[in-house]
DSSP file (Angstrom, degrees, kcal/mol; ACC not computed):
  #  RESIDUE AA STRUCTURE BP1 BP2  ACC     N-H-->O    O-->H-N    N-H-->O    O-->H-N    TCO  KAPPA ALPHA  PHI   PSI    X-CA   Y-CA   Z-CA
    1    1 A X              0   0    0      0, 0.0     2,-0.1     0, 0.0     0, 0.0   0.000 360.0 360.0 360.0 136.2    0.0    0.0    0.0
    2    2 A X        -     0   0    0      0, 0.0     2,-0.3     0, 0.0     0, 0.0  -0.609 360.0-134.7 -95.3 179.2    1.1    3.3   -0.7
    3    3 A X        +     0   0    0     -2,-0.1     2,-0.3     2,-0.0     0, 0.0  -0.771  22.9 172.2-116.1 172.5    0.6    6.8    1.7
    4    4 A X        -     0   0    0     -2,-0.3     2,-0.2     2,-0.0     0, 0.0  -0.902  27.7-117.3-170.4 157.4   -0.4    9.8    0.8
    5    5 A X        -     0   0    0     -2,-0.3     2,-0.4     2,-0.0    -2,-0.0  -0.924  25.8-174.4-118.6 150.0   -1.3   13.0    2.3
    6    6 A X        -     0   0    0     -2,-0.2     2,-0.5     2,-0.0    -2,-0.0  -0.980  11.0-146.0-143.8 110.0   -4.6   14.6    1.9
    7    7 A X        -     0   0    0     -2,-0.4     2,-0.3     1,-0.0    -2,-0.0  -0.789  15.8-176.3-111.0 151.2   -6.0   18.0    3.0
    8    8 A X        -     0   0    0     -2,-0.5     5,-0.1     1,-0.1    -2,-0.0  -0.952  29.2-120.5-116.7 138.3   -9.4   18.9    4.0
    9    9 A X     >  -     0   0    0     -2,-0.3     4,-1.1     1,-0.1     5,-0.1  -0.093  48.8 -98.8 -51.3 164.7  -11.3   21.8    5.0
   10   10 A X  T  4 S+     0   0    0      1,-0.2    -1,-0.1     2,-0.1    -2,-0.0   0.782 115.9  50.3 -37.4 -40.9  -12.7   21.5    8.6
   11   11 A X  T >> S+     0   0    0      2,-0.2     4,-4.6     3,-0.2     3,-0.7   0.812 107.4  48.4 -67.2 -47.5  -16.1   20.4    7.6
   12   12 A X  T 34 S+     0   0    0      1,-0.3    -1,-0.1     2,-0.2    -2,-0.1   0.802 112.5  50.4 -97.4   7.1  -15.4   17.7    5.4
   13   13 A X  T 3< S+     0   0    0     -4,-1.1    -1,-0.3     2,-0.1    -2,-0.2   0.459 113.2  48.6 -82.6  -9.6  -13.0   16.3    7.9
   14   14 A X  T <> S+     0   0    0     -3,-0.7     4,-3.2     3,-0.1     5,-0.3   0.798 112.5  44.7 -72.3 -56.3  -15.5   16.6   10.2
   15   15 A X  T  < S+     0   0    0     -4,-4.6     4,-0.3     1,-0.2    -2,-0.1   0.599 117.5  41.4 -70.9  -2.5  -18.1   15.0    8.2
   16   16 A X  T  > S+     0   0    0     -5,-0.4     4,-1.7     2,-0.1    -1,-0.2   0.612 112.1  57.7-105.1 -21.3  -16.1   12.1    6.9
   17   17 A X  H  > S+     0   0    0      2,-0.2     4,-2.0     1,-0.2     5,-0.4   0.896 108.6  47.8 -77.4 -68.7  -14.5   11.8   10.7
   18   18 A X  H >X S+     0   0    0     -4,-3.2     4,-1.4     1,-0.2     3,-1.0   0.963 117.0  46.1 -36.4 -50.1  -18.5   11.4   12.0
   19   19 A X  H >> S+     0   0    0      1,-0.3     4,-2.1    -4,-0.3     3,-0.7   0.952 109.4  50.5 -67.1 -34.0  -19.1    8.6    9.0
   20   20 A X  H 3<>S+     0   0    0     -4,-1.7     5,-1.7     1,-0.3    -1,-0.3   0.791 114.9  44.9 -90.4  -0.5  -16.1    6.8    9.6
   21   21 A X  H <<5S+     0   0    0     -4,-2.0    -1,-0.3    -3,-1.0    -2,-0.2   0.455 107.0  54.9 -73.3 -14.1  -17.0    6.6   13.3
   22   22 A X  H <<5S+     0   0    0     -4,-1.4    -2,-0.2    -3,-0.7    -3,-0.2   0.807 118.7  40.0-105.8 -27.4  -20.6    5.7   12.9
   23   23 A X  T  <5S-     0   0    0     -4,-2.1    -1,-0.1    -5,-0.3    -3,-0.1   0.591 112.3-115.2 -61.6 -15.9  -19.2    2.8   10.8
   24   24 A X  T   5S+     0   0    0      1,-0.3     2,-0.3    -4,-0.2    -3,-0.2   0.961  71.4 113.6  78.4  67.2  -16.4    1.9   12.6
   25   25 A X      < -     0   0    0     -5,-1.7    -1,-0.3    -6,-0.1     2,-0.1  -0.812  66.2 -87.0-152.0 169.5  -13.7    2.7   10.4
   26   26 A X     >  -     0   0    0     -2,-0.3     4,-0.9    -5,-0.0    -1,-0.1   0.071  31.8-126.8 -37.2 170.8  -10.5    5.2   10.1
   27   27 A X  H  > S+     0   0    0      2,-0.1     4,-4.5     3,-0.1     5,-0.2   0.591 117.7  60.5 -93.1 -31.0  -11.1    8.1    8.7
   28   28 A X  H  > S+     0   0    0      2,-0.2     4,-1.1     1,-0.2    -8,-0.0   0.714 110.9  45.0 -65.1 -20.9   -8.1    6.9    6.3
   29   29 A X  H >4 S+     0   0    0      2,-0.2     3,-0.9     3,-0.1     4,-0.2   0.995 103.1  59.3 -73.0 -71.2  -10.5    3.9    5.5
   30   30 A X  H >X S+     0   0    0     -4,-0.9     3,-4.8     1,-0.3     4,-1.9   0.830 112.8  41.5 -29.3 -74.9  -13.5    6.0    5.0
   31   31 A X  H 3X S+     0   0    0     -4,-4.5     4,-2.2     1,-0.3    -1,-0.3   0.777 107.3  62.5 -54.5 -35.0  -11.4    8.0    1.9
   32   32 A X  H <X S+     0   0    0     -4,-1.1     4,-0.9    -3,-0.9    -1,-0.3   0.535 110.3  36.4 -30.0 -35.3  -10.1    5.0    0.8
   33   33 A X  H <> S+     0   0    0     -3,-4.8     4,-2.7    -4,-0.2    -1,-0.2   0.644 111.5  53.4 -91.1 -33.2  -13.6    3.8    0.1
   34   34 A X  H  < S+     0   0    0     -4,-1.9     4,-0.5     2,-0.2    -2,-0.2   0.927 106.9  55.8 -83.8 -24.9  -15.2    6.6   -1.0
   35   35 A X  H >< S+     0   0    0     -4,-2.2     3,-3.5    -5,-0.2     4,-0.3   0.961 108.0  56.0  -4.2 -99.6  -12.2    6.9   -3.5
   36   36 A X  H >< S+     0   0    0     -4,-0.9     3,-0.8     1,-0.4    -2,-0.2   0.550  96.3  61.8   8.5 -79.1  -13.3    3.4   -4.5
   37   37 A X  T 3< S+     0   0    0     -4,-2.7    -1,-0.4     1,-0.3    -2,-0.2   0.429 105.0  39.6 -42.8 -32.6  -16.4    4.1   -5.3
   38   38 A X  T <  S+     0   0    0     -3,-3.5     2,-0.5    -4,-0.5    -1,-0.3   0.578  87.8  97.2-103.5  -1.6  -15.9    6.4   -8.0
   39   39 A X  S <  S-     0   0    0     -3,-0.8     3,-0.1    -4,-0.3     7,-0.0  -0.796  85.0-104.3 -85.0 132.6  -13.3    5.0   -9.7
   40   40 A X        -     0   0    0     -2,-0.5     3,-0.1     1,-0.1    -1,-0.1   0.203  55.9 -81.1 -54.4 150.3  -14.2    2.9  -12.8
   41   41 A X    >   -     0   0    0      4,-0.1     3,-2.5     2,-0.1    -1,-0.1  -0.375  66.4 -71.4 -72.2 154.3  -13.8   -1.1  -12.0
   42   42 A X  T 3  S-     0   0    0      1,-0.2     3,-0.1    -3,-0.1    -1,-0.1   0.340 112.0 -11.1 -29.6 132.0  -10.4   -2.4  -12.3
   43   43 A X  T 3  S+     0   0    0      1,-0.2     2,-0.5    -3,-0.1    -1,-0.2   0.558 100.4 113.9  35.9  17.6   -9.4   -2.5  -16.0
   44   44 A X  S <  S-     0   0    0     -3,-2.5    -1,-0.2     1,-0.3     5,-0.1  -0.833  79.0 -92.1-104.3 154.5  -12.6   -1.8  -17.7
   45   45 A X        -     0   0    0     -2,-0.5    -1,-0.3     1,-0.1     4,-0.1   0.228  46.3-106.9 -33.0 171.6  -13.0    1.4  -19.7
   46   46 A X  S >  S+     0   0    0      1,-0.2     3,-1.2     2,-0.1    -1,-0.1   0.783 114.9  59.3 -94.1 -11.0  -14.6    4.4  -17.6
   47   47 A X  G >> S+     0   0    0      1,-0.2     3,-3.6     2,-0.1     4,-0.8   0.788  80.8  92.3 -92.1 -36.8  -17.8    4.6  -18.7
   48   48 A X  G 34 S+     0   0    0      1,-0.3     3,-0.3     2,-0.2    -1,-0.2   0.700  73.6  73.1  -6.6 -41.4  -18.2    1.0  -17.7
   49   49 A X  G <4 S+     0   0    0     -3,-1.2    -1,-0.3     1,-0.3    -2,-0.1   0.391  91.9  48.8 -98.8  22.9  -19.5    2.3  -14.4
   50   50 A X  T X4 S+     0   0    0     -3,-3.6     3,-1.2     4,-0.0     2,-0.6   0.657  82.2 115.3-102.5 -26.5  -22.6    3.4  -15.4
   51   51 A X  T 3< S+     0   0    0     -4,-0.8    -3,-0.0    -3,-0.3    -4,-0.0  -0.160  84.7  23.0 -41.1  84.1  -23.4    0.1  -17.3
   52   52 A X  T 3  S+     0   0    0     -2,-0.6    -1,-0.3     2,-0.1     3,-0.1   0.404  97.5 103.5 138.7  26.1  -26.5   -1.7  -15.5
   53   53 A X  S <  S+     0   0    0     -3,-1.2     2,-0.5     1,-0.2    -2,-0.2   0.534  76.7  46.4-112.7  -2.3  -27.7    1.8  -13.9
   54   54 A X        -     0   0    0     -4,-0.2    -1,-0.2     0, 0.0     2,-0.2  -0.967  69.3-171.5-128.5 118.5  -30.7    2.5  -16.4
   55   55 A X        -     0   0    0     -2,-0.5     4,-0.0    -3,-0.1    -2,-0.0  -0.669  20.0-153.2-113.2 159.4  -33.1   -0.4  -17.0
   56   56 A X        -     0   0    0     -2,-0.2    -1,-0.1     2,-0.1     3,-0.1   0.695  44.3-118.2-118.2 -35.6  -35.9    0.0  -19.9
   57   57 A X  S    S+     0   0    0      1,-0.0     2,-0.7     2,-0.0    -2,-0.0   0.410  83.0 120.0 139.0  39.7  -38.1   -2.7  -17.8
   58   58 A X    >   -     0   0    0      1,-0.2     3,-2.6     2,-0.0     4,-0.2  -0.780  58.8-160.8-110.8 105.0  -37.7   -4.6  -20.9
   59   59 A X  T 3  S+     0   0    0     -2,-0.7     3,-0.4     1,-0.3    -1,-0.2   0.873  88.4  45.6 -65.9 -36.4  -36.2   -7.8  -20.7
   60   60 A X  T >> S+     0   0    0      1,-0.2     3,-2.2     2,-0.1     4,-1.0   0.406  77.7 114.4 -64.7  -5.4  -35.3   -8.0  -24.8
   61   61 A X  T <4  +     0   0    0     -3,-2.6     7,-0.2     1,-0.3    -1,-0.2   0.477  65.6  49.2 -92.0  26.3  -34.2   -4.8  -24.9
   62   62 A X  T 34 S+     0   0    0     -3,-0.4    -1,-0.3    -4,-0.2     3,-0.3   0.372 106.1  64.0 -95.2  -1.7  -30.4   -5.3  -25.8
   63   63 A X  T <4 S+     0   0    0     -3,-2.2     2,-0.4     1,-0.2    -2,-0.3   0.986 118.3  20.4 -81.8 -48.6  -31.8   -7.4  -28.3
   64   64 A X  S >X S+     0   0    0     -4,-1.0     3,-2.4     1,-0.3     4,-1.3  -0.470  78.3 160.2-140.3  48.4  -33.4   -4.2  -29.9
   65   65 A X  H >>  +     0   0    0     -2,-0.4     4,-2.8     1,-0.3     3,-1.2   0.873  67.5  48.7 -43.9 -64.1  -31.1   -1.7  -28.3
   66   66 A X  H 3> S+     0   0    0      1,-0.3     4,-0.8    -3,-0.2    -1,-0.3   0.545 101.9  55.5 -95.4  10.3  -32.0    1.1  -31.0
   67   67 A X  H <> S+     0   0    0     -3,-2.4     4,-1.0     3,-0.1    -1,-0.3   0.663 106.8  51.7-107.0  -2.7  -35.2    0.9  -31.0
   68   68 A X  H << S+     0   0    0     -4,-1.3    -2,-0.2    -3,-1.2    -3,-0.1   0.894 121.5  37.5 -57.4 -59.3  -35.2    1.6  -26.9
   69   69 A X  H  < S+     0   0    0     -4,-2.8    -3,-0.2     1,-0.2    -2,-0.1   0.953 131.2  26.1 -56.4 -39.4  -33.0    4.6  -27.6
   70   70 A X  H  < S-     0   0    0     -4,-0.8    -1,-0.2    -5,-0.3    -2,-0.2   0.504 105.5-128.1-102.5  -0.8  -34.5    5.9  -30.8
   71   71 A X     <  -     0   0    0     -4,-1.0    -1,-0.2     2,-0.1    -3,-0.1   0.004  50.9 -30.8  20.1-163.8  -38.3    4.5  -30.5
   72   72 A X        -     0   0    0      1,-0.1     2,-0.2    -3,-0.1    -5,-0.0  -0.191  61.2-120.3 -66.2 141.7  -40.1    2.8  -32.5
   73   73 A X              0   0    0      1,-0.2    -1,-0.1     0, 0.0    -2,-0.1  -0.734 360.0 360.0 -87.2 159.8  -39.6    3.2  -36.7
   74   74 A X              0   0    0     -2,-0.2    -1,-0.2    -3,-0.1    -2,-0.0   0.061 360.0 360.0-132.6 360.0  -42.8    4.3  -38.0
């Protein structure tokens, strides 16, 4: 693991120091996660991490992908 140093205003060292206590964690944990969390998953492209966040409620619809996006041809 590597270190690093990080600064924060008062507040959002405050407010990450309250989360990482109400979780049980570091605060160094806490950033560590929240990190995490926005960085795309290991070795896929970045856009990747939106991929399964918008559902069409259609269960075929990567089968007919452009007519979800574009509607219907008429």
């Amino acid at each position: 693991m590597l270190r690093t140093q990080v600064s924060l205003d008062e507040q959002d060292y405050k407010l990450a120091k309250r989360e990482a206590t109400t979780m049980g964690i570091s605060v160094a944990e806490y950033v560590r996660r929240a990190i995490r969390s926005v960085l795309p998953p290991s070795g896929k492209p970045r856009w990747m991490r939106y991929a399964g966040l918008v559902e069409s409620g259609n269960r075929q619809s990567s089968q007919s992908i452009d007519e979800v996006v574009y509607g219907n041809k008429d």
